[in-house]
C-alpha positions as CSV (number, residue, x, y, z in Angstrom):
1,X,-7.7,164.6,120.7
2,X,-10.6,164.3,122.2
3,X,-14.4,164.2,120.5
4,X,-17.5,166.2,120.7
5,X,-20.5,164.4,122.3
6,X,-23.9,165.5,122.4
7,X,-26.7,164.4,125.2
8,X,-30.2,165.0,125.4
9,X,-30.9,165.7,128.8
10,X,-34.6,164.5,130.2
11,X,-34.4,165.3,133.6
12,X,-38.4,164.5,134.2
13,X,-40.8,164.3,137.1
14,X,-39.8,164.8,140.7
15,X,-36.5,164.7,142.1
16,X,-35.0,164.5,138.3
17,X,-35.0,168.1,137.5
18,X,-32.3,169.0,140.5
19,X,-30.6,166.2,140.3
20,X,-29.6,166.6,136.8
21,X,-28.6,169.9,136.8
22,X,-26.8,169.3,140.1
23,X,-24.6,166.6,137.9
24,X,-23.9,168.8,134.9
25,X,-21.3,170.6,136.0
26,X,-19.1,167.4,137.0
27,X,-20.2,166.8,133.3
28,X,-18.8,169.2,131.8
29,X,-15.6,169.4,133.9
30,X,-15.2,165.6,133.5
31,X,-15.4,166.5,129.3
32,X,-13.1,169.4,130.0
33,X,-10.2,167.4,131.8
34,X,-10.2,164.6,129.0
35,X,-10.3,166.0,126.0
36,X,-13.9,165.7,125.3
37,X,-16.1,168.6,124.7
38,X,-20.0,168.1,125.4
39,X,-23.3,170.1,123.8
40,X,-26.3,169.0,126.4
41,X,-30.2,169.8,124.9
42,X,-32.9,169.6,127.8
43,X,-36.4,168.0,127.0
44,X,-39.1,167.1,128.3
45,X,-40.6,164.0,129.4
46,X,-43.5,162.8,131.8
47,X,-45.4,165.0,133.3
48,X,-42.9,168.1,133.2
49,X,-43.9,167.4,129.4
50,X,-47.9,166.8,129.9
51,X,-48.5,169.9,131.3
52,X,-47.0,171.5,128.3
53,X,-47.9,169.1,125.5
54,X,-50.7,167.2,126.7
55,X,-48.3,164.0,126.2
56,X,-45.9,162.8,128.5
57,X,-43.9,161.5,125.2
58,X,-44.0,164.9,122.7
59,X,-42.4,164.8,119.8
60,X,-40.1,167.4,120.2
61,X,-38.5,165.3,122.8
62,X,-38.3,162.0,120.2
63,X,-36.8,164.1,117.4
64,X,-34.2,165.1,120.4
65,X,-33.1,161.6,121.2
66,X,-32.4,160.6,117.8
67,X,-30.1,163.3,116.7
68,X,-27.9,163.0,120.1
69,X,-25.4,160.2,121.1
70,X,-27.0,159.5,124.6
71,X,-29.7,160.3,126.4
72,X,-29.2,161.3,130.1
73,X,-32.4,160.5,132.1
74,X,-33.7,161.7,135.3
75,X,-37.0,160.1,136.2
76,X,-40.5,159.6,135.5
77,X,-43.6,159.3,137.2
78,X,-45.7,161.0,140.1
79,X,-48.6,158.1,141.0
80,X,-50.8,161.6,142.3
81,X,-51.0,161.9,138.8
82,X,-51.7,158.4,137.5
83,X,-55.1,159.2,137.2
84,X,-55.1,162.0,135.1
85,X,-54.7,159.8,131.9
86,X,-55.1,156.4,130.6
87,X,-52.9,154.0,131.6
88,X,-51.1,153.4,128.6
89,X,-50.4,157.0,128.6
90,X,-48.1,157.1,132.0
91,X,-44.8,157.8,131.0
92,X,-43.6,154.5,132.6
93,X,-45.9,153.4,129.0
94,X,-45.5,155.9,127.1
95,X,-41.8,157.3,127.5
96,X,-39.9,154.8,129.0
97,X,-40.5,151.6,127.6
98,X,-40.7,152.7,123.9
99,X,-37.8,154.3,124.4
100,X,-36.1,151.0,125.1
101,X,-37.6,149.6,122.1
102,X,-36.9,151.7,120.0
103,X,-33.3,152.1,120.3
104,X,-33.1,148.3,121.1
105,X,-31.4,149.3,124.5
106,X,-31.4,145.6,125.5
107,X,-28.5,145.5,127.8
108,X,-29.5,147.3,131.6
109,X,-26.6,147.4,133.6
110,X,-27.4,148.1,137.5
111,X,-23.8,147.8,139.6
112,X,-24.7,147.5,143.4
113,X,-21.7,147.9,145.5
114,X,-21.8,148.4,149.3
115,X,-19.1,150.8,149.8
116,X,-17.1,150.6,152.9
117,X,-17.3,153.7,154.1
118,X,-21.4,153.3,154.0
119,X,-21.3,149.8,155.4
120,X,-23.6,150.5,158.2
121,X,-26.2,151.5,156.3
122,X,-26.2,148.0,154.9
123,X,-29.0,145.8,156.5
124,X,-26.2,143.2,156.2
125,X,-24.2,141.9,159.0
126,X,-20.6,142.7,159.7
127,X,-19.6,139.0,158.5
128,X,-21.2,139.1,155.3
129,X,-19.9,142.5,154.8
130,X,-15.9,141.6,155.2
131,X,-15.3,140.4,151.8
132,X,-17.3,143.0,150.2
133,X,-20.2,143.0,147.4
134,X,-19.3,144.3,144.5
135,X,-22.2,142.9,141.9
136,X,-22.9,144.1,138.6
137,X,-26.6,143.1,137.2
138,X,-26.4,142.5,132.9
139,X,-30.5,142.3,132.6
140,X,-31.6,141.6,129.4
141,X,-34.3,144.3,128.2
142,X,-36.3,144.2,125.5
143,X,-37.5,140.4,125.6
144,X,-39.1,138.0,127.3
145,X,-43.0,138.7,129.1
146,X,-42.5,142.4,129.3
147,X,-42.8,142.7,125.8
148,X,-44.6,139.6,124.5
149,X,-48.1,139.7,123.6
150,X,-50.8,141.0,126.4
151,X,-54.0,139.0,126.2
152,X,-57.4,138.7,128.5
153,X,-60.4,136.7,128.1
154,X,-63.3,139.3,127.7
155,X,-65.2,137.0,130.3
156,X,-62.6,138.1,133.3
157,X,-61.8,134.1,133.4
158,X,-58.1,134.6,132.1
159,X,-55.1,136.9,131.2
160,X,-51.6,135.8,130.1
161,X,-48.3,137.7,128.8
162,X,-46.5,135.5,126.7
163,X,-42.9,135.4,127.5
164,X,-40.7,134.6,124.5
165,X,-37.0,134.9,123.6
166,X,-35.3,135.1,120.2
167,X,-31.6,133.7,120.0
168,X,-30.3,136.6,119.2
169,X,-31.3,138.5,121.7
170,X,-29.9,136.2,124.4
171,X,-26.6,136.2,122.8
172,X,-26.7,139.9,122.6
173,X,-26.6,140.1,126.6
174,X,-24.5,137.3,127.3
175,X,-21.8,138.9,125.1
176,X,-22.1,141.9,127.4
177,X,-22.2,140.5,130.2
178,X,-19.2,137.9,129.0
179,X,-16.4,140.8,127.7
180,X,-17.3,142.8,131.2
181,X,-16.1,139.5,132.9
182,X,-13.1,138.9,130.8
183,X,-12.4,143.0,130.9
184,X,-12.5,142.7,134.8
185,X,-11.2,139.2,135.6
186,X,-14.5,137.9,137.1
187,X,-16.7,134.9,137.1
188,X,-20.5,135.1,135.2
189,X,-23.3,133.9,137.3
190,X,-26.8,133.4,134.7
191,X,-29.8,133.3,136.4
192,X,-32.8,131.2,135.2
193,X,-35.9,129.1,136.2
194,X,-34.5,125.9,133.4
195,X,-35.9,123.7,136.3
196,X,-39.9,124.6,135.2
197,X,-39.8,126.5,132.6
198,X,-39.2,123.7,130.5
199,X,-39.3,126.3,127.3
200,X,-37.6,129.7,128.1
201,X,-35.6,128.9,130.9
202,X,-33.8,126.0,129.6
203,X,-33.6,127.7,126.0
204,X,-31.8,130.7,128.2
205,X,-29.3,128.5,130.0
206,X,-28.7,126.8,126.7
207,X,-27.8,129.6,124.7
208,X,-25.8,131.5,127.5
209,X,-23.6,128.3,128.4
210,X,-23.5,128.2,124.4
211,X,-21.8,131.7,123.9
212,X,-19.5,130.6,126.7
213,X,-18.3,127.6,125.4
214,X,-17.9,128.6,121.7
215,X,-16.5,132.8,122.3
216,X,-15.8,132.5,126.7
217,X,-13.9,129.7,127.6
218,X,-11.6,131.2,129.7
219,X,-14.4,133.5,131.7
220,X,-15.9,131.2,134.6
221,X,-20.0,130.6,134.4
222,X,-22.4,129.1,136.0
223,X,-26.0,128.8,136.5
224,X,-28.2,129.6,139.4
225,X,-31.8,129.3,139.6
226,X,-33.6,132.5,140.2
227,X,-35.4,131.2,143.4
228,X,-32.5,130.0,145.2
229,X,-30.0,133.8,144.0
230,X,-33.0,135.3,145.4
231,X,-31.7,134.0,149.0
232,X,-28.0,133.9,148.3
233,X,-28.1,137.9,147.5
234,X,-28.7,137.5,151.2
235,X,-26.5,135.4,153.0
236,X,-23.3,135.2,150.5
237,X,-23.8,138.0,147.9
238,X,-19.7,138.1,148.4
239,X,-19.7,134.8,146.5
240,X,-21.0,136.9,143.5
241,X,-19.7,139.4,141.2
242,X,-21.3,139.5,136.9
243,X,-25.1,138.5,137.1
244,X,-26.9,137.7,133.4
245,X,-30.6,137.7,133.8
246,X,-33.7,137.5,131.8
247,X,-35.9,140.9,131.8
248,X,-38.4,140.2,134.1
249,X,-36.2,138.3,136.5
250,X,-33.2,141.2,136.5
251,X,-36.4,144.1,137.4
252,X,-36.9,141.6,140.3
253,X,-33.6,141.1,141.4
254,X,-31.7,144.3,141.0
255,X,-34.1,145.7,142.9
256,X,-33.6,143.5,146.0
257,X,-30.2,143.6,145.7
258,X,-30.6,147.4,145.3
259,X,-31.3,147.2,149.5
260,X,-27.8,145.9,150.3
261,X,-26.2,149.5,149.2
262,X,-28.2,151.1,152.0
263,X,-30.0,153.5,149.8
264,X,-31.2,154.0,146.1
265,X,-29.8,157.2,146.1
266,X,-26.6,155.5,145.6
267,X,-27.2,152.9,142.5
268,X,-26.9,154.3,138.1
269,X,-27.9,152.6,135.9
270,X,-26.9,152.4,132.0
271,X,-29.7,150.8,128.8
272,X,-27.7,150.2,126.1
273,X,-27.2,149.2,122.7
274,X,-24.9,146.3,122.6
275,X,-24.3,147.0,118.5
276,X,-24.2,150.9,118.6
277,X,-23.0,151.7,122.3
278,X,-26.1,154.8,121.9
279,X,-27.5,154.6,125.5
280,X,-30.0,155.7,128.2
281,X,-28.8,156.6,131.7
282,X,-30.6,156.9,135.0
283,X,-30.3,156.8,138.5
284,X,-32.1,154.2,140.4
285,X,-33.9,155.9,142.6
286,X,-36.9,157.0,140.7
287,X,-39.0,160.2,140.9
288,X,-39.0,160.6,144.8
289,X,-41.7,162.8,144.3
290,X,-42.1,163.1,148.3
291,X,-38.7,165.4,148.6
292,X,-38.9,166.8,145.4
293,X,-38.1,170.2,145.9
294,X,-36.6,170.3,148.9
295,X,-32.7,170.1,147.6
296,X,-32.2,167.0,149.9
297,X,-32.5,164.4,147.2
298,X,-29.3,162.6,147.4
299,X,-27.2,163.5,143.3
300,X,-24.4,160.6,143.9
301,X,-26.7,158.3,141.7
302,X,-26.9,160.6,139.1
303,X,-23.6,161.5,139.0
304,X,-22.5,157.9,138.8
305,X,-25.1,157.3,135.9
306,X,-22.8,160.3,134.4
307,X,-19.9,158.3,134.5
308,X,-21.3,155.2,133.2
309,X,-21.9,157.2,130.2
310,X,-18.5,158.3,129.7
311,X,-17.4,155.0,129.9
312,X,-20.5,152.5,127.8
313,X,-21.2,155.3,125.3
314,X,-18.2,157.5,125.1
315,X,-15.5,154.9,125.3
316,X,-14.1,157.8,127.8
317,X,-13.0,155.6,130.5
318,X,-10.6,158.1,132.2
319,X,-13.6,160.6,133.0
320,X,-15.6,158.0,134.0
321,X,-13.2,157.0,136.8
322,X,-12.6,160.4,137.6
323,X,-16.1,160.7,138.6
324,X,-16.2,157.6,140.5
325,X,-12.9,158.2,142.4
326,X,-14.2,162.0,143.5
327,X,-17.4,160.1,144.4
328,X,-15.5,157.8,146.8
329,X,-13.3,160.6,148.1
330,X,-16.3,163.0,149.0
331,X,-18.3,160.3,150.7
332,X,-14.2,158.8,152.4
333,X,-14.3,162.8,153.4
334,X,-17.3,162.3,155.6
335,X,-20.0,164.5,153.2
336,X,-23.8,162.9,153.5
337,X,-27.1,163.9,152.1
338,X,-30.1,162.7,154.7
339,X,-30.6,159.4,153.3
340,X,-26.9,158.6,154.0
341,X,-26.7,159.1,157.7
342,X,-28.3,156.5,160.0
343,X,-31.2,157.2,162.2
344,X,-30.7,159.0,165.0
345,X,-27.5,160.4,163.6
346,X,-26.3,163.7,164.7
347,X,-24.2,164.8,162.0
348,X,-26.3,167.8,159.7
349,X,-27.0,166.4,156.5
350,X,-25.3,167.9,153.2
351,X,-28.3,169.4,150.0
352,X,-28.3,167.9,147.0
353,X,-25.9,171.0,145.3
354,X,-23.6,170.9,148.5
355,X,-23.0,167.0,147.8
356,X,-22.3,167.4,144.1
357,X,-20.2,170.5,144.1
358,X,-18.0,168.2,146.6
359,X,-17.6,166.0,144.3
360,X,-16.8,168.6,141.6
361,X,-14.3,170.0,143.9
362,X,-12.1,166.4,143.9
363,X,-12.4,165.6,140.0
364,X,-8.8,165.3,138.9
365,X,-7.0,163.5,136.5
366,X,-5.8,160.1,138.0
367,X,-2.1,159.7,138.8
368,X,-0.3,157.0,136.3
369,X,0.4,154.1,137.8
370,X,4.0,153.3,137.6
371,X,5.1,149.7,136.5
């Protein structure tokens, strides 16, 4: 017997609206197939809500989130815009962050896989490609300088953010990042700069190793300093598969590593709540605001973000491979949206509803595997 779920549903600024509504009907279908049975509430957020509220954070759209059991987000931002308001009322301030804080979604998880049948979109050689990448990026969220105290010197002769971590929120992440590894069979790589910062980065690596020695034995860790990960993404990112990282190091290094797939249009993205599961999915791309509008913008991130969902929040994990699988068999099938075919390419690119009703089209319920 399946259970009833409900999701707000903050499709934003740019490329959000469409792709959202491009992704519901998997949704539902997804729910349908599995036994689950989803309400969905749109708000607004950004500057979808500005222009309506005056705030790109209303309160309409806060008393939505907290009544729902996960938020599905599309994105924020349009830097024409920036100007319009002060700066700690963008909705990168004043929407996304606090909603981060406020549900203590300390956990982002950003997998970046280079899927075979997109490999040459990959700036990667053929040779580094063979064994595949298949990384999954546990970023811790809510700690460390992003959030530490902001302060300048009124004479323009300094500024500093202070970066600090509590214990408990570094266990939080590692525990995360720890039961995926056990749940998947794969070795934990923390990142960390213990070498210099003789404070943070060794209490990180301390605490982490920690966790593993007293809960993880039998999951394999070890410890890479940011600076040197930041090459190896590069030129073994095979070697790789569960990456813990500190907030600001994780925003860093996602993102590079977010080049390997061939496109953003490809990666999710899931904030959660290690104690509740209540979380806040997204795709990766961001706002896009350039082919907003144009039903081009590629949905496969969205719709993966979807199934991440299913799986973090709703402990649905059959929809959530459902989704994935059709995703695989679409793009196997040879659909694209523009920013999946190389340049100079021939083949007509798919819209943004052609490419999600494809995947619609394959969702069935996986085959049991015989022993």
């Amino acid at each position: 017997m399946g259970k009833h779920r409900q999701i707000a549903l903050l499709p934003g600024d740019g490329i959000g609206p469409e792709i959202m509504q491009a992704t519901l009907p998997i949704i539902f279908k997804a729910a349908e197939l599995t036994g689950d049975d989803i309400t969905a509430t749109p708000g607004l957020i950004g500057w979808a809500a500005y222009d309506k509220y005056h705030d790109t954070m209303p309160e309409t759209t806060w008393k939505l989130c907290v009544e729902v059991d996960a938020i599905l987000f599309g994105a924020v931002g349009l830097p024409g815009r920036d100007k319009e308001v002060a700066a700690e009322m963008r909705p990168e301030r004043r929407a996304l962050l606090p909603l981060r804080k406020h549900f203590q979604l300390g956990c982002n998880i950003r997998p970046v896989v280079v899927m075979p049948e997109l490999a040459e979109l990959s700036p990667l050689k053929d040779h580094l490609l063979k064994d595949g990448v298949n990384l999954t990026f546990f970023r811790e969220l809510v700690g460390g300088d992003y959030f530490g105290e902001r302060r300048e010197d009124p004479d323009g002769q300094w500024a500093e953010d202070v970066c600090r971590y509590e214990r408990q929120t570094i266990v939080s992440i590692a525990r995360m990042a720890f039961d995926f590894a056990k749940k998947t069979g794969q070795p934990v790589t923390s990142i960390d700069k213990a070498n210099v910062l003789g404070a943070t980065g060794t209490f990180w690596r301390s605490i982490v190793q920690e966790v593993h020695d007293t809960e993880y034995p039998e999951v394999v860790l070890d410890h890479v300093y940011v600076d040197a990960f930041n090459m190896y993404l590069f030129i073994k990112p095979s070697r790789y598969s569960v990456i813990l990282t500190s907030n600001a190091h994780g925003d860093i290094l996602s993102d590079g590593a977010a080049g390997l797939a061939g496109s953003l249009g490809l990666l999710p993205s899931a904030s959660i709540n290690s104690n509740t599961s209540f979380g806040l999915y997204e795709p990766g791309g961001g706002s896009a605001p350039d082919i907003a509008g144009k039903g081009i913008a590629n949905p496969i991130a969205m719709i993966l973000s979807a199934a991440m969902m299913f799986r973090h929040s709703f402990g649905n994990d059959a929809a959530a491979e459902m989704i994935e699988e059709a995703v695989r068999e679409t793009l196997r099938y040879g659909f694209r949206t523009k920013d999946l075919l190389p340049e100079g390419s021939s083949q007509e690119p798919v819209s943004t509803t052609t490419m999600a009703n494809a995947v619609l089209d394959r969702l069935k319920m996986p085959v049991p595997q015989v022993a």
